[in-house]
TIZANU-189036 format. One record per residue (C-alpha): z, y, x; residue in one letter. Coordinates in Angstrom, 3 decimals. Each point is the difference from the previous one (the first is absolute). Example, Ala and Ser with C-alpha at 12.3 -4.5 7.8 and 13.67 -1.06 7.14 Angstrom:
TIZANU-189036
REC|7.800|-4.500|12.300|A $
REC|-0.660|3.440|1.370|S $
END
This chain:
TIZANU-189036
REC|17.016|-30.013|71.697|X $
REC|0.663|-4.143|0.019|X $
REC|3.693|1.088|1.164|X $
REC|0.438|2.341|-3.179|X $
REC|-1.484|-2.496|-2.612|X $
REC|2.497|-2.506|1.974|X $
REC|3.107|2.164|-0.661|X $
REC|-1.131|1.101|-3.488|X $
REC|-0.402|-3.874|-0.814|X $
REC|3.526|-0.877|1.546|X $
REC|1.577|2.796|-2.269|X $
REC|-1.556|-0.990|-3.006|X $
REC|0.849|-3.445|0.530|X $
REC|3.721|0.451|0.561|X $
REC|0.279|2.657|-2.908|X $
REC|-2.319|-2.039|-2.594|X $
REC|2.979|-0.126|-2.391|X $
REC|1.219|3.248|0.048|X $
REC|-3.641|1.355|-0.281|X $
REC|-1.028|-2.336|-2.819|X $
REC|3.401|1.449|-1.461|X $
REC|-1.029|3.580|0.165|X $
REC|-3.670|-0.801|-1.111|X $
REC|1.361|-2.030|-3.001|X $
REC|2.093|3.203|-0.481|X $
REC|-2.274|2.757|-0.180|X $
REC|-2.518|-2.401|-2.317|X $
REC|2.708|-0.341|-2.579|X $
REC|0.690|3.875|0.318|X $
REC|-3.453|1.111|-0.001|X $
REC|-0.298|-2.511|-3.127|X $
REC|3.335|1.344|-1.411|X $
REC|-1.374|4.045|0.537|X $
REC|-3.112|-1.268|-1.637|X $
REC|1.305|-1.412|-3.080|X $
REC|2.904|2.674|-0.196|X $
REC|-3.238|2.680|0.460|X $
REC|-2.216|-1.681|-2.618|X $
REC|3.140|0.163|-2.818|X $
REC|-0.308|3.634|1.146|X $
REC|-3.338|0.360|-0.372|X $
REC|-0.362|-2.129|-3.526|X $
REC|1.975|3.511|-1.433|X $
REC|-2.219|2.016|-1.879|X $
REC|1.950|3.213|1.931|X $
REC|-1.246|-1.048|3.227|X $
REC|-3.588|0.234|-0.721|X $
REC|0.234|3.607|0.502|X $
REC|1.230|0.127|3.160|X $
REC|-3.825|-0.371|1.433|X $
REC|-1.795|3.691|-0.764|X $
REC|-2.950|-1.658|-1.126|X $
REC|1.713|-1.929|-2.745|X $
REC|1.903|3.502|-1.756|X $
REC|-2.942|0.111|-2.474|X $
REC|-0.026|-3.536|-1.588|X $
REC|3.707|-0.116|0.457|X $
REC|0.016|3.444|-2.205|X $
REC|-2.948|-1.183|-2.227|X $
REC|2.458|-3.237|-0.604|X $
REC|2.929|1.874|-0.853|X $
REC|-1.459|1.874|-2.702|X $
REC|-1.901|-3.228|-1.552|X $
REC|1.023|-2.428|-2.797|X $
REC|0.432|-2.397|2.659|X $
REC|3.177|2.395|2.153|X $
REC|2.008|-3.176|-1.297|X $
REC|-1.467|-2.601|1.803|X $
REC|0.566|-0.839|3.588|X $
REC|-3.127|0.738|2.364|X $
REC|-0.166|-3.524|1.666|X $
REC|-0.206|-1.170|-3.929|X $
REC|-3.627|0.981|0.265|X $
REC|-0.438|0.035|3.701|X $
REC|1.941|-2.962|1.650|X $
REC|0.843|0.827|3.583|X $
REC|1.817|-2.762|1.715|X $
REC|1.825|-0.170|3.701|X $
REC|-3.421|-1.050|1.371|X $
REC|-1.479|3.187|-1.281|X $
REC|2.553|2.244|0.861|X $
REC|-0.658|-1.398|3.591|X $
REC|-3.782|0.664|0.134|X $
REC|0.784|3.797|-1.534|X $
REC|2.387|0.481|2.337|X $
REC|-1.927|-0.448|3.009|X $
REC|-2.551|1.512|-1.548|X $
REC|1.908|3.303|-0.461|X $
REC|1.445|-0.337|3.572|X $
REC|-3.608|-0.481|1.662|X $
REC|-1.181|2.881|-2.329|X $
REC|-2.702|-2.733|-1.451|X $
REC|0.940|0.502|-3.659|X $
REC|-2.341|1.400|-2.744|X $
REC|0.988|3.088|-1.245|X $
REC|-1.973|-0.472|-3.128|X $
REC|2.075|-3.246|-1.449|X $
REC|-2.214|-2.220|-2.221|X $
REC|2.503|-1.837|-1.999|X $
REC|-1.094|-3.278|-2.240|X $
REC|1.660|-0.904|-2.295|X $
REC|-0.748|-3.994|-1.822|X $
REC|-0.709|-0.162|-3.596|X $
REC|3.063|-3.044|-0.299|X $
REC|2.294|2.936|1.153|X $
REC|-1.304|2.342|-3.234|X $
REC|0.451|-3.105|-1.898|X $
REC|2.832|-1.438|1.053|X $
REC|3.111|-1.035|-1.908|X $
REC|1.968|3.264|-1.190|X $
REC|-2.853|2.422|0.616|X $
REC|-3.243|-0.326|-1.920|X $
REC|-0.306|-3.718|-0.721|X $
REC|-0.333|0.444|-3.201|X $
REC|-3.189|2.267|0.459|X $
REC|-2.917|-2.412|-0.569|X $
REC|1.512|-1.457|-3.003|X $
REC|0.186|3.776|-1.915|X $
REC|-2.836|0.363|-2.414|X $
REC|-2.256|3.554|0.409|X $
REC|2.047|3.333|0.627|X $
REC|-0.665|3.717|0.221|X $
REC|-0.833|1.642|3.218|X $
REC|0.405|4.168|0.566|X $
REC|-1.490|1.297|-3.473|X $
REC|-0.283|-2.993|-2.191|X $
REC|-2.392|-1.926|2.430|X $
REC|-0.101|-3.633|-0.665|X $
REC|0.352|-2.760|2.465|X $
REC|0.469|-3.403|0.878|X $
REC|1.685|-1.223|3.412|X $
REC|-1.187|-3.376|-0.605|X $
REC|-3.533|0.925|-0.380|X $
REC|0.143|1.944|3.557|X $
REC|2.252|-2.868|1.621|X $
REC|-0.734|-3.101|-1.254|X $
REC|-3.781|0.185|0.202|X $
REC|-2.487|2.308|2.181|X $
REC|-1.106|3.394|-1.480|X $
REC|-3.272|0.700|1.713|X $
REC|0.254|-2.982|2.128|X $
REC|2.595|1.285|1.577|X $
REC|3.943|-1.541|0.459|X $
REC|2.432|2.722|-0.645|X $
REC|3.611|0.120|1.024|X $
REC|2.803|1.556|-1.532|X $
REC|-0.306|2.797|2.819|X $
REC|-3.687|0.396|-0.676|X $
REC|1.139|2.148|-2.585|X $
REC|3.658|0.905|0.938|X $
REC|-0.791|1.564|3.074|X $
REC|0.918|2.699|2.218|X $
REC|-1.591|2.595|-0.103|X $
REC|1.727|2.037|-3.263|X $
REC|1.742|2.788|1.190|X $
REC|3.980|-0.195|-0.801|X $
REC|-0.433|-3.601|-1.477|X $
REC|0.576|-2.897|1.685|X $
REC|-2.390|-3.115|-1.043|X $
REC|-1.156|2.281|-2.656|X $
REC|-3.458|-0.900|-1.811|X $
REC|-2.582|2.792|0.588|X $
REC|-2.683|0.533|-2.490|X $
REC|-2.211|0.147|3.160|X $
REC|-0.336|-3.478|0.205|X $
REC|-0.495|-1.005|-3.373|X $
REC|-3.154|2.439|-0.093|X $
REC|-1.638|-1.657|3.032|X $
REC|-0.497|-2.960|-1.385|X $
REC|-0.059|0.591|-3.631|X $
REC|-2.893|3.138|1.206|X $
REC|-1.630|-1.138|2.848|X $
REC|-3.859|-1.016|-0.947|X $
REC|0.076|0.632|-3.305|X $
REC|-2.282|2.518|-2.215|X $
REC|0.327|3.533|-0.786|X $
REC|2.805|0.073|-2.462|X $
REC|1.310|-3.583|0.134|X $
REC|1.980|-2.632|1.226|X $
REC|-0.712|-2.942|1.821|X $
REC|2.657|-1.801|-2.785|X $
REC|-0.978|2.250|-2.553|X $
REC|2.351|2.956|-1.503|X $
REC|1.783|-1.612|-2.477|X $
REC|1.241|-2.997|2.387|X $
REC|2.390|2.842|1.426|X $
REC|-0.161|2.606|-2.862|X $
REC|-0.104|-2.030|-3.303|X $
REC|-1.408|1.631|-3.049|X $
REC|1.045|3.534|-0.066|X $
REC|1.453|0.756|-3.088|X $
REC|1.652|3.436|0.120|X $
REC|-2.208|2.879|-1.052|X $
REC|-1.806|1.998|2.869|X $
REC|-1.171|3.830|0.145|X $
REC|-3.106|0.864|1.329|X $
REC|-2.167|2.877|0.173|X $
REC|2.017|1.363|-3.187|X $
REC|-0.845|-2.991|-2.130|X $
REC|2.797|-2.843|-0.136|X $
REC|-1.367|-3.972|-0.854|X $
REC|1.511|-3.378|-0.050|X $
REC|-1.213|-2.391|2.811|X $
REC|-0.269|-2.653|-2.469|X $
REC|-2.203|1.224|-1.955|X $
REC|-2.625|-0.149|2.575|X $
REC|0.586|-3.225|1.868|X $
REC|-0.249|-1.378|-3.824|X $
REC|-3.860|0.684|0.252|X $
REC|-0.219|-1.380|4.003|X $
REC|0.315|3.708|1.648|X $
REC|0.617|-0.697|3.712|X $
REC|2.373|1.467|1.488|X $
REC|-2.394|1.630|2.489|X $
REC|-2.244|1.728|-2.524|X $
REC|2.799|2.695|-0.172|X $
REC|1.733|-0.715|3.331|X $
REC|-2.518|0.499|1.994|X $
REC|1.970|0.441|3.697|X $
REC|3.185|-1.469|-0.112|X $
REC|0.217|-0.163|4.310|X $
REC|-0.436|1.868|2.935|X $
REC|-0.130|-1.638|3.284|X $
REC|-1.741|-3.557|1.082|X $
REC|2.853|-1.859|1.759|X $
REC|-2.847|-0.608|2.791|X $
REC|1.369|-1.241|2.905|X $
REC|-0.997|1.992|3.234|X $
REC|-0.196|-1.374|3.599|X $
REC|2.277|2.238|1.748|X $
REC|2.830|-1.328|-2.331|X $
REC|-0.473|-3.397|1.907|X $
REC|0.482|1.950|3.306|X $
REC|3.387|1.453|-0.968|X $
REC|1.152|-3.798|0.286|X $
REC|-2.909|-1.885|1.483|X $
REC|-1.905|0.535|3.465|X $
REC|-2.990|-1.456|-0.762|X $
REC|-0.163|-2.094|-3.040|X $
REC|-2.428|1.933|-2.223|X $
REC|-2.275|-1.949|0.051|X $
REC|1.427|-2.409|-2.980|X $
REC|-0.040|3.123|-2.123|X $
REC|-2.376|-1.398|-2.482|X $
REC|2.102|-3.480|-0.395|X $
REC|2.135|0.668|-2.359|X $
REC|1.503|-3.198|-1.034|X $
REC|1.341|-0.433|3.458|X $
REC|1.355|3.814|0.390|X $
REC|1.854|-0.900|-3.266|X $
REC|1.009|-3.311|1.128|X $
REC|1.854|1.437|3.201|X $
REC|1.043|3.185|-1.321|X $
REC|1.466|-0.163|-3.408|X $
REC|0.629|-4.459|-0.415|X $
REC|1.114|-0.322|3.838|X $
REC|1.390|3.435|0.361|X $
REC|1.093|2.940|-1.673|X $
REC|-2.304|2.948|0.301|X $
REC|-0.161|2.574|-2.289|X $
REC|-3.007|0.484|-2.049|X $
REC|-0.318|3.694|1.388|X $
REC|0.137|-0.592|3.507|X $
REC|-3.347|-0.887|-0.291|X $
REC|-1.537|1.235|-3.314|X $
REC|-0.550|3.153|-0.780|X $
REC|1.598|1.403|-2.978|X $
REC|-1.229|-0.027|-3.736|X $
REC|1.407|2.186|-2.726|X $
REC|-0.108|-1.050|-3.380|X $
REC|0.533|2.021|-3.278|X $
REC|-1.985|2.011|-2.418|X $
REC|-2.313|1.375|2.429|X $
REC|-2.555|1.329|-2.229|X $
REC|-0.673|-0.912|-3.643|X $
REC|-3.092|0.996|-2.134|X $
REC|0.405|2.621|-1.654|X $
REC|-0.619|-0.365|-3.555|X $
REC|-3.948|0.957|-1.129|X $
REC|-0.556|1.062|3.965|X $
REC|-2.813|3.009|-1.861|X $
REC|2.144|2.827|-1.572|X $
REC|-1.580|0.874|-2.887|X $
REC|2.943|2.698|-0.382|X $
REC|-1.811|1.866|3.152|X $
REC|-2.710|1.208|-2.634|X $
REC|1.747|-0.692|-3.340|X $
REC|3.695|1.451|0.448|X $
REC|1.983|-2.662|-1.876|X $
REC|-2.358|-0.667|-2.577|X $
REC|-0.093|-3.668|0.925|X $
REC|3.698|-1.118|-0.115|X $
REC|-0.145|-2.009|-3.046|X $
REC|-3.353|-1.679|1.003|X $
REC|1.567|-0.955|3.291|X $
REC|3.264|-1.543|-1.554|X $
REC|-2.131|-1.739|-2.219|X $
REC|-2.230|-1.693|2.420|X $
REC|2.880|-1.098|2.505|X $
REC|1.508|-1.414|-3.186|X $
REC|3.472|2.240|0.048|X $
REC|1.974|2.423|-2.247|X $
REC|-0.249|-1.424|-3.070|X $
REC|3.809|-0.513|-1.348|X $
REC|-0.745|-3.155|-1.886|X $
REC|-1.414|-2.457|1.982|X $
REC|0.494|-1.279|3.829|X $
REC|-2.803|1.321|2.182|X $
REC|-3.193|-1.170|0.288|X $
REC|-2.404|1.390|2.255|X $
REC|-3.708|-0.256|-0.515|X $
REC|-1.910|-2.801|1.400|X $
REC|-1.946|2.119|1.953|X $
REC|2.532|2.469|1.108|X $
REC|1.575|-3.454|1.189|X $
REC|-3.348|-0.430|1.771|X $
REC|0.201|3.740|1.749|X $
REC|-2.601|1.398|-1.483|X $
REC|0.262|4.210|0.396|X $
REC|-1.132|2.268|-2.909|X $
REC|-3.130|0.642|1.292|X $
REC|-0.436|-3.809|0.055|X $
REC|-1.391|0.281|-3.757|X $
REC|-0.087|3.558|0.032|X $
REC|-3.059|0.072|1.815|X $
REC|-1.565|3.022|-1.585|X $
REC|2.725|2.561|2.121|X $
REC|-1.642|1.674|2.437|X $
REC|1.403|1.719|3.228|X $
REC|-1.556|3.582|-1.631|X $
REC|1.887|-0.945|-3.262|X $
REC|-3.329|0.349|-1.905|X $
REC|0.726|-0.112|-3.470|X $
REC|-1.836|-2.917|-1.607|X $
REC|-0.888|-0.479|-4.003|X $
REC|1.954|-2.492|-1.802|X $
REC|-3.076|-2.247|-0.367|X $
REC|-0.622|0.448|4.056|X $
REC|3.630|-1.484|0.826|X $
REC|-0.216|-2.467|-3.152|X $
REC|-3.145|-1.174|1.874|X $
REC|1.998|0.129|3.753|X $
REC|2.765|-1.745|-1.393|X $
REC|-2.421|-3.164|-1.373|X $
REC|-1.612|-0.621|3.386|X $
REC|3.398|0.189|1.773|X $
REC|0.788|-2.984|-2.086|X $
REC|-3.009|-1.709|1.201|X $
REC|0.371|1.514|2.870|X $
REC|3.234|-2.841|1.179|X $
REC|-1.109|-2.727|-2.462|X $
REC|-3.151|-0.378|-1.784|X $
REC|-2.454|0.880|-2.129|X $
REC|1.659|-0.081|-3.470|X $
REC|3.259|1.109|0.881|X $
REC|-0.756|3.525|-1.022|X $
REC|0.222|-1.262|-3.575|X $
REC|3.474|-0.588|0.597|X $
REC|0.700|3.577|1.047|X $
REC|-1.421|1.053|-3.459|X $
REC|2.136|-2.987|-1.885|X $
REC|2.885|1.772|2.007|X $
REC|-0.394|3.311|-1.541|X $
REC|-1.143|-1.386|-3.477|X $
REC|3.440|-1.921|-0.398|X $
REC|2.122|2.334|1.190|X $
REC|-1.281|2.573|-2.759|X $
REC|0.133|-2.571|-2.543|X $
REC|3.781|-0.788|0.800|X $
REC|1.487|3.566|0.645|X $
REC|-1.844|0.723|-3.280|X $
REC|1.766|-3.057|-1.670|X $
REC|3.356|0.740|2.145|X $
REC|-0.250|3.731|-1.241|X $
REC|-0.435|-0.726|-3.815|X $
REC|2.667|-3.057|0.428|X $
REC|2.962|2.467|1.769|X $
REC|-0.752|2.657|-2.885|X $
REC|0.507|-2.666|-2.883|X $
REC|3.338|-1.099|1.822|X $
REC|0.981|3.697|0.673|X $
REC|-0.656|-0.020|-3.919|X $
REC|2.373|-2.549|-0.894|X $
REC|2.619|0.725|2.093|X $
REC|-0.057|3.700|-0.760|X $
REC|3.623|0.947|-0.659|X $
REC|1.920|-2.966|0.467|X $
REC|2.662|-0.517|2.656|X $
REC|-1.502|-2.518|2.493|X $
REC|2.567|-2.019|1.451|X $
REC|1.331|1.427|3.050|X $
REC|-2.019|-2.690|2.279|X $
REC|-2.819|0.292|-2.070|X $
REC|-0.165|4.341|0.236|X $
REC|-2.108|0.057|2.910|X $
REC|-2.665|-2.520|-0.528|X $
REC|-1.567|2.077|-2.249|X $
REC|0.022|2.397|2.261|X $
REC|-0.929|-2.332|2.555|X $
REC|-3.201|-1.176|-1.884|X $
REC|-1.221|3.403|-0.084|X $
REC|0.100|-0.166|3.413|X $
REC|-1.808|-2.477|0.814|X $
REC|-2.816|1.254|-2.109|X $
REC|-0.270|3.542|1.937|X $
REC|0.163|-1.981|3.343|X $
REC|-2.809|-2.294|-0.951|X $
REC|-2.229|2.714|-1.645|X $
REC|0.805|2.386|2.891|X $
REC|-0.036|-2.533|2.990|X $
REC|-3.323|-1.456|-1.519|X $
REC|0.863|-3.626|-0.573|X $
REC|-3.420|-1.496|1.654|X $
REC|1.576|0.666|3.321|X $
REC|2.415|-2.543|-0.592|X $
REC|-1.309|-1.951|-3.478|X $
REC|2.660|-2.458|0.311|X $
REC|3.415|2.504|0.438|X $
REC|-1.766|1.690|-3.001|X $
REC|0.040|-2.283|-2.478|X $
REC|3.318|-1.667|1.150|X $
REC|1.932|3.605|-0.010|X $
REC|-1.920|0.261|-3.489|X $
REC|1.710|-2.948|-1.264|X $
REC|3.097|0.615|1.308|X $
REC|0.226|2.556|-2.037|X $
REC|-0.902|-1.286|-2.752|X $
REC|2.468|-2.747|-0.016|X $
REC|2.509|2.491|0.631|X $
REC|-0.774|1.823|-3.572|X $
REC|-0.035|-3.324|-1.781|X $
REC|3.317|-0.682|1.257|X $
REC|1.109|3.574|-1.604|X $
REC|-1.704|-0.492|-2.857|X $
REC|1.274|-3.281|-1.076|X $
REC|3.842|1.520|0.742|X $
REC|-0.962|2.796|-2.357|X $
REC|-1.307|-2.090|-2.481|X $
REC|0.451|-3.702|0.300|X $
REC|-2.290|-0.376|-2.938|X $
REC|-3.089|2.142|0.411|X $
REC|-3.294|-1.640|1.361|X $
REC|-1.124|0.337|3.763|X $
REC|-2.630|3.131|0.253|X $
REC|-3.408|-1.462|-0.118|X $
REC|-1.552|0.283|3.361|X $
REC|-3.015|-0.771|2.184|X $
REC|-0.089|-3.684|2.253|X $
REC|0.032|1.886|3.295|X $
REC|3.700|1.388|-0.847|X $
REC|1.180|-2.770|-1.803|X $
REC|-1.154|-3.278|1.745|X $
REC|1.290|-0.361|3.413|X $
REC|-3.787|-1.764|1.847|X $
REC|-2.320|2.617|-2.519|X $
REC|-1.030|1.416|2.798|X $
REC|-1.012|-2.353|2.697|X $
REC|-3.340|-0.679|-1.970|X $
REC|-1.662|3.409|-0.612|X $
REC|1.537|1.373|3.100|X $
REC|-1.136|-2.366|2.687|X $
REC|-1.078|-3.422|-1.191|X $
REC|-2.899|0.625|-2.447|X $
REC|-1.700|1.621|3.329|X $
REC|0.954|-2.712|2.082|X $
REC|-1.430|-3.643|0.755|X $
REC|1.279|-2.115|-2.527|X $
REC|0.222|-3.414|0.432|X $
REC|-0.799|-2.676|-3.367|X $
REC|1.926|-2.907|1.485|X $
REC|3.240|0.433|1.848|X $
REC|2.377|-2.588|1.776|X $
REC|3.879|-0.898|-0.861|X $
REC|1.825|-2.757|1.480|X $
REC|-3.088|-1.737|1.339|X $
REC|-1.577|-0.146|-3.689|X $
REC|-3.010|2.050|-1.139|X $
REC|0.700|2.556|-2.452|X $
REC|-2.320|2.402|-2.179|X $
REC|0.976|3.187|0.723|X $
REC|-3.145|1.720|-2.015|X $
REC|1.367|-1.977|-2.826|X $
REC|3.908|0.971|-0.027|X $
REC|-1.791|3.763|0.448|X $
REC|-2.009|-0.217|-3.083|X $
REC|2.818|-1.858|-1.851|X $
REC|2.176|3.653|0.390|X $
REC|2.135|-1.638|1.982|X $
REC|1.555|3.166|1.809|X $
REC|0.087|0.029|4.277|X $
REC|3.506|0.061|0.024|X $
REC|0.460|-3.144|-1.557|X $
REC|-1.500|-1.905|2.776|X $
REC|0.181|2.443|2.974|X $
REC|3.755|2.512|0.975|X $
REC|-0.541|3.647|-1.394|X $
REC|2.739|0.937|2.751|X $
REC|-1.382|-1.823|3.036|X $
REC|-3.917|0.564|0.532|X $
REC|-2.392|-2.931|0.559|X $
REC|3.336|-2.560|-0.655|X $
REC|-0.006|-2.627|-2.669|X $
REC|2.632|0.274|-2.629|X $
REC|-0.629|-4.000|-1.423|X $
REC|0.025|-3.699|0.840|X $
REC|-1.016|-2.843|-1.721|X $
REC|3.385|-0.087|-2.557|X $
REC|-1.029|3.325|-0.910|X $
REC|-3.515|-1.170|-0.638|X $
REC|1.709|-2.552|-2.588|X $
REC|1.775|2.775|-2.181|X $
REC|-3.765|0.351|-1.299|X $
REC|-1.759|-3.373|0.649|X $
REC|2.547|-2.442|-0.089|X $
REC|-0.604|-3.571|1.517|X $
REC|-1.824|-2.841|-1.687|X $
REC|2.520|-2.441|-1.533|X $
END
């Protein structure tokens, strides 16, 4: 053995050179092959040599981004081609690659840089959104990364957003029917006109009078995006029990690394799931389309001349049978005094004692202005009684009619307000025609509630509500009993169009009590 380490030793010592030589050699080449493999390997081609890699390779071809250079996104130097090599060799590698890509490479000069400075812009379907918001700061508590969102896992699209995440942490923990940022942070204020159920309605009109969105979309998700233990298991051997600590599963796997969302949520699906329907008791089930005109009336819809403007308490969901209390699952047929009387305590019924007298100043108005409305129309029909009506004036007489029918027919104390504002609608549509006819002749006499816009707010609602004698403005005291009594009308003071919203400020106050000099 000492003889052989002897002889090894003497040959090493009197070749030193030439081995030092060779060695020095086959570093450089190995160095050379290196380098010359990882210029190879930078090549978007070659990443589909390696079977496991066809999919993403396809999936990158196919994307906005076939232009741009894999190791653009995913830098693989001579030191990494090393490690993968041996790796492959040794049969050590991962046949599921987890690649990561660094926000500075989204951002970087010639790709998206400009990205954080764009103002909002419109996702799939005229969704709104902000990168800065989801970048710059922490939704949820949470630090997202470009990837968080352009991930994976879309089918044929490469770094594609899916919806998927978006709805995990917009839905996650929030009510039935909302959003943990609320709708409109994503959706805006819908503004297009909608079909539902056979009746069509503007959105606005309803979140004008604070309807939630969840009073008529009243499932908007399926699924919980719960995250279940055997998902830690696919990746994990046993490290379940940080489940619960969220901030640090977070930290690791969406700040420090990229995981998709998915691979450990579950998935949610968002969209109209269910909506109410409209008046949930069908009164047509008994009385076959005898109600049509009562309904449109009372969700505040189908009148030609004004926008909608759905009742207050269809706004609040309340069914038919919500006031209707005298209907009876026999269909007994009740006298008209019986469901007078049912109708009264249904009032008190969801308010208070008192409120019933409203129900009767409801039906009392509305007779007194269709009987006003009715004599009115026939004086203009009167006048304008052949003569040629301007050609955008020939339906507005037409129109007016209309509006009468619809209120007579639809009963205008289901929706007291439409009424009177379809009433006057049409009324200012025959003045309009009259005065073209006959510049000269003298508006048609007519009752307060058709010709003065805030007529109605007092015998409709106010006279049977508390009134207060003293009201506030600006900080000052102000007698509101006494601006009342003067005849100062409600719309002066308060908006006609906007309910419960001033329409004055102090330099208003000074058109009629101007400032001590």
């Amino acid at each position: 053995m000492w003889s052989f380490l002897r002889d090894l030793w003497e040959f090493l010592r009197k070749h030193v050179k030439v081995l030092a030589a060779l060695g020095a050699g086959l570093v450089v080449l190995a160095v050379a092959l290196n380098f010359a493999a990882s210029r190879i390997a930078q090549r978007s081609t070659f990443c589909g040599n390696c079977h496991y890699m066809a999919p993403y390779v396809e999936q990158w071809r196919t994307s906005t981004h076939a232009q741009v250079d894999c190791v653009q996104c995913h830098p693989y130097g001579t030191l990494a081609v090393a490690a993968s090599t041996i790796r492959y060799l040794s049969g050590a590698y991962n046949p599921r690659p987890r690649a990561e890509v660094d926000d500075r490479s989204c951002l970087a000069g010639g790709c998206h840089e400009q990205r954080l400075l764009k103002a909002q812009e419109t996702f799939r379907g005229g969704i709104r959104f902000d990168h800065q918001v989801h970048l710059q700061s922490t939704p949820r508590g949470i630090q997202l990364r470009c990837t968080s969102c352009h991930n994976q896992i879309v089918q044929k699209g490469h770094v594609a957003v899916t919806e998927q995440v978006c709805y995990t942490c917009h839905f996650k923990g929030a009510g039935p029917g909302q959003a943990v940022t609320g709708c409109e942070t994503c959706h805006g204020k819908p503004k297009k006109l909608v079909e539902h159920a056979g009746f069509s309605f503007n959105h606005q009109s309803y979140l004008k009078i604070g309807v939630a969105c969840n009073q008529c979309h009243v499932q908007v998700i399926t699924g919980d995006a719960e995250v279940a233990k055997e998902r830690c298991a696919a990746c994990h051997v046993g490290r379940e029990g940080r489940i619960k600590d969220v901030q640090f599963l977070h930290e690791n796997h969406i700040a420090k690394h990229k995981v998709d969302c998915q691979e450990c949520h579950a998935p949610i699906r968002h969209g109209k799931i269910r909506l109410v329907e409209p008046l949930e008791v069908r009164c047509e089930s008994c009385h076959i389309r005898q109600h049509s005109l009562r309904k449109l009336m009372y969700i505040g819809t189908g009148g030609k001349l004004i926008p909608d403007l759905p009742s207050r308490m269809f706004a609040a969901q309340v069914s038919c049978t919500g006031c209707h209390i005298h209907v009876t699952e026999k269909g007994a047929v009740l006298s008209h005094e019986a469901r007078t009387t049912a109708q009264r305590e249904a009032c008190v019924t969801c308010h208070s004692p008192g409120y019933d007298k409203m129900y009767d100043d409801w039906r009392a108005v509305m007779a007194k202005l269709l009987q006003a409305y009715a004599g009115f129309l026939a004086e203009a029909e009167k006048q304008a009684a052949g003569k040629p009506a301007p050609k955008r004036y020939a339906s507005a007489l037409r129109d007016a009619r209309e509006a009468y029918l619809f209120v007579k027919d639809g009963r205008g104390e289901h929706n007291v307000e439409y009424a009177v504002k379809l009433v006057q609608a049409g009324a200012a549509g025959v003045d309009a025609v009259l005065r073209t006819l006959d510049p000269k002749a003298k508006p048609i006499p007519r009752d307060d509630l058709i010709g003065q816009r805030d007529a109605y707010c007092f015998p409709l609602c106010h006279q049977r509500l508390p009134f207060k004698a003293d009201v506030t403005l600006d900080g000052k005291k102000l007698p509101h009993q006494l601006h009342a009594d003067s005849g100062v009308g409600c719309g002066t003071c308060h908006s006609v169009s906007k309910h419960k919203a001033l329409a004055v400020d102090r330099r208003a106050c000074q058109a009629c009590h101007p400032p001590a000099s």
